[in-house]
C-alpha positions as CSV (number, residue, x, y, z in Angstrom):
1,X,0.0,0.0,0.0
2,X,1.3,3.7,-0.9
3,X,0.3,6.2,1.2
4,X,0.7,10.3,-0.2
5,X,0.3,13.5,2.0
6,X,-1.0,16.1,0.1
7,X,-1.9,20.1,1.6
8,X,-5.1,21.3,1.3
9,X,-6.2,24.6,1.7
10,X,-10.1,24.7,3.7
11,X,-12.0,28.2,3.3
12,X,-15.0,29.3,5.5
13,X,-17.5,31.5,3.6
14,X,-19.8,33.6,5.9
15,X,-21.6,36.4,5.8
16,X,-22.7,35.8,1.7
17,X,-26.2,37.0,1.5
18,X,-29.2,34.1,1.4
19,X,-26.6,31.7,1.9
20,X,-25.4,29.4,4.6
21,X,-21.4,29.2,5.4
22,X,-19.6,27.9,2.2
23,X,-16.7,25.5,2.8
24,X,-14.2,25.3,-0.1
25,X,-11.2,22.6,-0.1
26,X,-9.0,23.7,-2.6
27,X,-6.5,20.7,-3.7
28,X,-3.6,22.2,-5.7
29,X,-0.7,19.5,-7.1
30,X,1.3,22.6,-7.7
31,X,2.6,21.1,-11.5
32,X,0.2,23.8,-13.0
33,X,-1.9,20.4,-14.3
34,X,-4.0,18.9,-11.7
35,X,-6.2,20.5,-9.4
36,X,-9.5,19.4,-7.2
37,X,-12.0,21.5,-6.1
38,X,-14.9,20.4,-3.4
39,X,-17.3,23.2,-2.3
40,X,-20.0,22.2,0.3
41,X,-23.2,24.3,2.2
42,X,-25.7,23.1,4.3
43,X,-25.2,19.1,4.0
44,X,-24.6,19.5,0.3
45,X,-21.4,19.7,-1.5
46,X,-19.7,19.2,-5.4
47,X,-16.6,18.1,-6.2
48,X,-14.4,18.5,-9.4
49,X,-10.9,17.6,-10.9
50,X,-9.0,19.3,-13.5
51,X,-6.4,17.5,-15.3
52,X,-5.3,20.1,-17.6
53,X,-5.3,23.4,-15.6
54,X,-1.9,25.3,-17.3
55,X,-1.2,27.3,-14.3
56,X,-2.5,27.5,-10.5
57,X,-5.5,26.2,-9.3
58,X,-6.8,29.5,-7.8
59,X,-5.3,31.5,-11.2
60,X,-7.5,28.6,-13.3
61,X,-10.7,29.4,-11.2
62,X,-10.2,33.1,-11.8
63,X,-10.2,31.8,-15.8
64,X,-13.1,29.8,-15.7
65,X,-16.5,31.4,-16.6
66,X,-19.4,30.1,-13.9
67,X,-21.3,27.8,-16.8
68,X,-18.2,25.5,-16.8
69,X,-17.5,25.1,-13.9
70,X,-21.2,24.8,-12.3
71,X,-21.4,21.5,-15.5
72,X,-18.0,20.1,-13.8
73,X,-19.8,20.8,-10.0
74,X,-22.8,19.5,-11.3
75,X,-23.7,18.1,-15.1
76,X,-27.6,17.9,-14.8
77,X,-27.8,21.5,-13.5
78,X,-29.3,22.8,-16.3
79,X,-29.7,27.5,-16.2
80,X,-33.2,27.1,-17.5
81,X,-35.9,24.7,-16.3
82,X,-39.8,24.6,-17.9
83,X,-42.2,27.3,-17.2
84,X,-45.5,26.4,-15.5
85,X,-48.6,24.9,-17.1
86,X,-50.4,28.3,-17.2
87,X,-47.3,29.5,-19.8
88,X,-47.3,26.0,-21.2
89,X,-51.0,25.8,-22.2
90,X,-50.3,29.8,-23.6
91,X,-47.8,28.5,-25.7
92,X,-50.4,25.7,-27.2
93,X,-52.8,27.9,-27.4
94,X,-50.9,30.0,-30.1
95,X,-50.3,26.9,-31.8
96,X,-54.2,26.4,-32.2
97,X,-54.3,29.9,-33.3
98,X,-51.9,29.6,-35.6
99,X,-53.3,26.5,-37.3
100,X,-56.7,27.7,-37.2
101,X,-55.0,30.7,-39.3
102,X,-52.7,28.9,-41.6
103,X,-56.2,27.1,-42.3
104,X,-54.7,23.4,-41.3
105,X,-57.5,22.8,-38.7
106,X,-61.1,24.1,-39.0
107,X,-63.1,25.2,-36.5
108,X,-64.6,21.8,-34.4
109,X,-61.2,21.1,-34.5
110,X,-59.8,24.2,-32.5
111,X,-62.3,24.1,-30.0
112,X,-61.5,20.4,-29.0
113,X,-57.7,21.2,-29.3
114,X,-58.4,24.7,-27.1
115,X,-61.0,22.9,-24.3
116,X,-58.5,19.7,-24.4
117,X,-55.3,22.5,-23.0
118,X,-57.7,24.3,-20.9
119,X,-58.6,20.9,-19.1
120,X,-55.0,19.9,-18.6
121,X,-52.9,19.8,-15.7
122,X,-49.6,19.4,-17.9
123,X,-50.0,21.1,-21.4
124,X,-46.1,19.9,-22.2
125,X,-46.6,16.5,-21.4
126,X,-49.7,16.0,-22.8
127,X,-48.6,17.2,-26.3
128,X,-44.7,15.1,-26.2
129,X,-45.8,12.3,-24.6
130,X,-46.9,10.2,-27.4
131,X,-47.3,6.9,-25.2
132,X,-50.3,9.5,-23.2
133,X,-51.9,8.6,-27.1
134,X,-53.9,12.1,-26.5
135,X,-54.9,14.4,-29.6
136,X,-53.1,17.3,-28.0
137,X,-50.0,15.1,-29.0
138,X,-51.1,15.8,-32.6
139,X,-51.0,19.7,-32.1
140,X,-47.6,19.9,-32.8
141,X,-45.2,18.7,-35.5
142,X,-42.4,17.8,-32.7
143,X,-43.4,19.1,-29.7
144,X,-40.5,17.9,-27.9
145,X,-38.2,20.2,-29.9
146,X,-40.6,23.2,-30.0
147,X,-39.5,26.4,-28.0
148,X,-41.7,25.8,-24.8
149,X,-41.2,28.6,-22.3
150,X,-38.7,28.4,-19.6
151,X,-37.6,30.2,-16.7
152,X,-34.2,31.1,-15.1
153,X,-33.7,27.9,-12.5
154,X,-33.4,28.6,-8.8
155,X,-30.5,26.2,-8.1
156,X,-28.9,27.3,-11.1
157,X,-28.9,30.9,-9.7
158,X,-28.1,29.8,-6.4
159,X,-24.6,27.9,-8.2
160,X,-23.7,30.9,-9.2
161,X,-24.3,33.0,-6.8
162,X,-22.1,30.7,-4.5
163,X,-19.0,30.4,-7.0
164,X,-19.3,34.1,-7.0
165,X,-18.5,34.1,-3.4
166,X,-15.6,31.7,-3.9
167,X,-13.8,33.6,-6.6
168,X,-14.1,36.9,-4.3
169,X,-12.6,34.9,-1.5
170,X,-10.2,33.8,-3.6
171,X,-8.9,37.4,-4.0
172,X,-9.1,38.5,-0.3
173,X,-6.4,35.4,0.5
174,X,-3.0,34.0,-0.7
175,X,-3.0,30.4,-1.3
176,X,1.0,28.6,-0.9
C-alpha cells in the first residue's frame, strides 16, 4: 500500500447573502496540471478535478467562466428549467391559433384542441408524450423540440451566486 500526503487549503465562507457558510477545499498539485475542487453548504457539497489546468488552481478558477465550472460541479444543472402549465397551455394555445389561421385545422377542431389545453394539468406533457396517445399530442409537429417557455432555474442561480462568493474569497487570501 502507498500512502501520499498532500496540503489542502479549507475556506470558511460567511456572511454571503441568502446563503449558509460555504466550505471550499481547494487541492492544488502545484505542477500547474491537476487541481480538485470540493465546495460544500448546508449538508450538500460538489466536487471537481481538472487535469489540464496550465497554471494555479486558484489562477485557473479566476479563468473559468461560472457555466463550466457549475457543468463540472454539477452536469444535470441545467440554467433554464420549464415554465408552468399556465405559460405552457399559452404556448399551445398559439399553436391552435396559428393553425386555425394557416387554415390546417377548421373550426370543431380548434375548439376540442383549445378545451383539451384548458382541461390539462400538464399542457407539455400531454402534447410530447406520445405513449399519453392524446390528440393534444397531434397539435404539434415535434413538440418535444418546439421552444416551450422556460424560466431562469433557482439552483442554477443559487450555483452561481455561490462560485461568485468563492472567486471573491479567492482574492481576499493568498493560497502557498
Amino acid at each position: 500500500m502507498k500512502v501520499e500526503q498532500s496540503q489542502v487549503t479549507k475556506l470558511v465562507i460567511t456572511g454571503v447573502e441568502r446563503h449558509d457558510p460555504i466550505h471550499v477545499y481547494l487541492e492544488d498539485y502545484g505542477d500547474n496540471q491537476n487541481g480538485h475542487v470540493t465546495i460544500s453548504e448546508c449538508g450538500n457539497s460538489w466536487s471537481c478535478f481538472w487535469g489540464s489546468m496550465g497554471s494555479s488552481l486558484v489562477e485557473f478558477i479566476q479563468s473559468i467562466n461560472n457555466h463550466y465550472w457549475i457543468g463540472k460541479l454539477d452536469s444535470n444543472l441545467i440554467s433554464k428549467i420549464d415554465a408552468d402549465n399556465d405559460a405552457n397551455a399559452e404556448y399551445a394555445k398559439k399553436q391552435v391559433i396559428k393553425l386555425r389561421k394557416d387554415d390546417e385545422i377548421d373550426q370543431y377542431e380548434a375548439r376540442e384542441y383549445w378545451d383539451l389545453i384548458e382541461l390539462s394539468d400538464n399542457v407539455k406533457d400531454d402534447c410530447c408524450n406520445s405513449f399519453i396517445g392524446g390528440k393534444l399530442t397531434t397539435l404539434f409537429d415535434d413538440a418535444w423540440h418546439g421552444d416551450w417557455p422556460s424560466i431562469p432555474n433557482p439552483k442554477y442561480i443559487r450555483m452561481e451566486s455561490r462560485l461568485i462568493a468563492v472567486r471573491e474569497a479567492l482574492k481576499q487570501i493568498s493560497v502557498n
